[in-house]
C-alpha positions, 0 to 999 in steps of 0.5 A, a space after each residue: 500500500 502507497 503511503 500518502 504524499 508528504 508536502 513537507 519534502 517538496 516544500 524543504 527542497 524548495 527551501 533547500 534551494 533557496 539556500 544554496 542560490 543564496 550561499 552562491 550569490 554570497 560567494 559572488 558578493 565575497 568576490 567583489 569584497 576582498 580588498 581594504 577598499 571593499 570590505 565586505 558588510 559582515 551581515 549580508 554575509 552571515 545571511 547569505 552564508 552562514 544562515 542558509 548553511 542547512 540547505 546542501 545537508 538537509 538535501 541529504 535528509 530529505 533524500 533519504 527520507 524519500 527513499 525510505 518512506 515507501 520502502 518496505 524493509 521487510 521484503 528483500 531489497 532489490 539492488 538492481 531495480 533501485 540502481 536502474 531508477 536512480 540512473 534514470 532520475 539523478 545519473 542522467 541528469 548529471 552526465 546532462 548538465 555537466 556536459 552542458 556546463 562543460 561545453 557552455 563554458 568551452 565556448 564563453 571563454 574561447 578554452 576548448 582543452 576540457 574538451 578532451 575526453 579524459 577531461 570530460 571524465 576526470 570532470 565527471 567522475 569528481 563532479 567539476 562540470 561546475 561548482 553545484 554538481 559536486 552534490 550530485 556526485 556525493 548523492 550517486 555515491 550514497 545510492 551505490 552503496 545503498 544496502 549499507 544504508 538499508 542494513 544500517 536503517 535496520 539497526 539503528 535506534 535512538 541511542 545509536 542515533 546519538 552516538 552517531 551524531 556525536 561521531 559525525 561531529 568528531 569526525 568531520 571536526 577531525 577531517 575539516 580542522 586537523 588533519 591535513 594530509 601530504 599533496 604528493 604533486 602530480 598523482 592521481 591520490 592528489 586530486 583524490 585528496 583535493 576533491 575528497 569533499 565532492 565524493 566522502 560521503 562520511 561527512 553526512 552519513 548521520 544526516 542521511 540515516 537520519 532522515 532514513 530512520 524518521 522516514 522508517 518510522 514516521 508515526 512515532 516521529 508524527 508523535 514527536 513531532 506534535 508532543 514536542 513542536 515548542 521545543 523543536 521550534 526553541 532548538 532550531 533558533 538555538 543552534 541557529 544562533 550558535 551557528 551564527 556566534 560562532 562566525 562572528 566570535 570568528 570575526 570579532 575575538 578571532 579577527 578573521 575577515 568574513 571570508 575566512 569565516 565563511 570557510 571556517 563556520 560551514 555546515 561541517 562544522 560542529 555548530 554547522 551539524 548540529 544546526 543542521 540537525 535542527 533545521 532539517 527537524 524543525 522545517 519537517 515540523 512546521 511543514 507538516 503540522 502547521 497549516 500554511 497560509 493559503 497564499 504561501 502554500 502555492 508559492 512553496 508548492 512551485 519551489 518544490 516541483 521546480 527545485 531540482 532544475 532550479 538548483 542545476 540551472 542557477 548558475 546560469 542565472 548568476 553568471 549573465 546576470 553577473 555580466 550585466 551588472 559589470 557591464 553596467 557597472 553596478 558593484 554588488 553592495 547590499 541592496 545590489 546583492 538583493 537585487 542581484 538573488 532575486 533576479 537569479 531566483 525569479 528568472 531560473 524559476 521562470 525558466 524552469 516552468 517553460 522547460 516542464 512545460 516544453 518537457 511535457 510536449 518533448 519528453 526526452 527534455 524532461 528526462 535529461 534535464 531532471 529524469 521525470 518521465 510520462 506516466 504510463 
C-alpha cells in the first residue's frame, strides 16, 4: 500500500534551494569584497552564508527520507531495480548538465582543452562540470552503496542515533580542522585528496540515516513531532544562533575577515551539524503540522516541483546576470546583492516552468534535464 504524499519534502527542497542560490550569490558578493577598499558588510554575509548553511545537508535528509518512506524493509531489497531508477532520475541528469556546463563554458571563454575526453571524465567522475554538481556526485555515491544504508536503517535506534551524531561531529571536526594530509604533486591520490569533499560521503552519513530512520518510522516521529513542536521550534533558533556566534566570535575575538569565516563556520562544522540537525527537524515540523497560509502554500508548492532544475540551472542565472551588472557597472553592495538573488531566483524559476512545460510536449527534455518521465 502507497503511503500518502508528504508536502513537507517538496516544500524543504524548495527551501533547500533557496539556500544554496543564496550561499552562491554570497560567494559572488565575497568576490567583489576582498580588498581594504571593499570590505565586505559582515551581515549580508552571515545571511547569505552562514544562515542558509542547512540547505546542501538537509538535501541529504530529505533524500533519504524519500527513499525510505515507501520502502518496505521487510521484503528483500532489490539492488538492481533501485540502481536502474536512480540512473534514470539523478545519473542522467548529471552526465546532462555537466556536459552542458562543460561545453557552455568551452565556448564563453574561447578554452576548448576540457574538451578532451579524459577531461570530460576526470570532470565527471569528481563532479567539476561546475561548482553545484559536486552534490550530485556525493548523492550517486550514497545510492551505490545503498544496502549499507538499508542494513544500517535496520539497526539503528535512538541511542545509536546519538552516538552517531556525536561521531559525525568528531569526525568531520577531525577531517575539516586537523588533519591535513601530504599533496604528493602530480598523482592521481592528489586530486583524490583535493576533491575528497565532492565524493566522502562520511561527512553526512548521520544526516542521511537520519532522515532514513524518521522516514522508517514516521508515526512515532508524527508523535514527536506534535508532543514536542515548542521545543523543536526553541532548538532550531538555538543552534541557529550558535551557528551564527560562532562566525562572528570568528570575526570579532578571532579577527578573521568574513571570508575566512565563511570557510571556517560551514555546515561541517560542529555548530554547522548540529544546526543542521535542527533545521532539517524543525522545517519537517512546521511543514507538516502547521497549516500554511493559503497564499504561501502555492508559492512553496512551485519551489518544490521546480527545485531540482532550479538548483542545476542557477548558475546560469548568476553568471549573465553577473555580466550585466559589470557591464553596467553596478558593484554588488547590499541592496545590489538583493537585487542581484532575486533576479537569479525569479528568472531560473521562470525558466524552469517553460522547460516542464516544453518537457511535457518533448519528453526526452524532461528526462535529461531532471529524469521525470510520462506516466504510463
Amino acid at each position: 500500500m502507497k503511503k500518502p504524499r508528504l508536502a513537507a519534502i517538496e516544500y524543504i527542497r524548495g527551501i533547500s534551494m533557496l539556500g544554496v542560490v543564496g550561499i552562491h550569490v554570497g560567494a559572488a558578493y565575497l568576490g567583489q569584497h576582498v580588498t581594504p577598499e571593499t570590505v565586505a558588510n559582515p551581515h549580508i554575509v552571515a545571511l547569505l552564508e552562514i544562515f542558509t548553511r542547512f540547505s546542501v545537508p538537509i538535501f541529504f535528509f530529505i533524500s533519504a527520507f524519500g527513499l525510505f518512506y515507501n520502502l518496505d524493509l521487510v521484503k528483500p531489497f532489490v539492488y538492481k531495480d533501485f540502481l536502474k531508477r536512480r540512473y534514470k532520475a539523478v545519473v542522467v541528469p548529471y552526465v546532462v548538465w555537466s556536459l552542458f556546463y562543460i561545453v557552455h563554458y568551452c565556448l564563453l571563454w574561447h578554452d576548448y582543452n576540457p574538451l578532451r575526453p579524459m577531461k570530460i571524465l576526470y570532470a565527471l567522475f569528481f563532479g567539476l562540470g561546475n561548482y553545484q554538481l559536486y552534490f550530485m556526485v556525493l548523492l550517486i555515491w550514497f545510492y551505490l552503496m545503498m544496502p549499507v544504508w538499508v542494513w544500517a536503517v535496520k539497526r539503528l535506534n535512538k541511542s545509536r542515533l546519538v552516538l552517531l551524531l556525536a561521531l559525525q561531529v568528531g569526525i568531520n571536526y577531525f577531517l575539516c580542522f586537523m588533519w591535513n594530509p601530504a599533496m604528493p604533486e602530480n598523482t592521481i591520490l592528489q586530486k583524490f585528496l583535493i576533491y575528497r569533499l565532492n565524493y566522502w560521503v562520511i561527512y553526512y552519513v548521520f544526516i542521511f540515516l537520519l532522515g532514513g530512520y524518521l522516514a522508517v518510522h514516521m508515526d512515532e516521529f508524527m508523535a514527536f513531532m506534535e508532543k514536542y513542536r515548542s521545543k523543536i521550534v526553541a532548538f532550531f533558533w538555538l543552534t541557529m544562533a550558535s551557528h551564527l556566534g560562532y562566525y562572528y566570535y570568528l570575526l570579532y575575538v578571532r579577527g578573521y575577515t568574513p571570508l575566512e569565516g565563511v570557510g571556517t563556520a560551514h555546515q561541517l562544522a560542529p555548530t554547522g551539524v548540529i544546526y543542521t540537525l535542527g533545521a532539517s527537524v524543525f522545517f519537517f515540523t512546521i511543514f507538516t503540522l502547521w497549516r500554511l497560509p493559503e497564499f504561501l502554500r502555492p508559492v512553496f508548492g512551485l519551489l518544490g516541483k521546480h527545485s531540482y532544475f532550479m538548483y542545476l540551472a542557477h548558475p546560469i542565472a548568476l553568471t549573465y546576470f553577473g555580466f550585466l551588472f559589470e557591464d553596467m557597472g553596478v558593484l554588488l553592495n547590499v541592496p545590489m546583492t538583493v537585487v542581484f538573488y532575486l533576479l537569479a531566483v525569479g528568472a531560473t524559476l521562470l525558466l524552469a516552468i517553460g522547460m516542464r512545460k516544453l518537457g511535457e510536449r518533448i519528453p526526452v527534455i524532461n528526462k535529461a534535464t531532471i529524469g521525470v518521465y510520462p506516466r504510463k
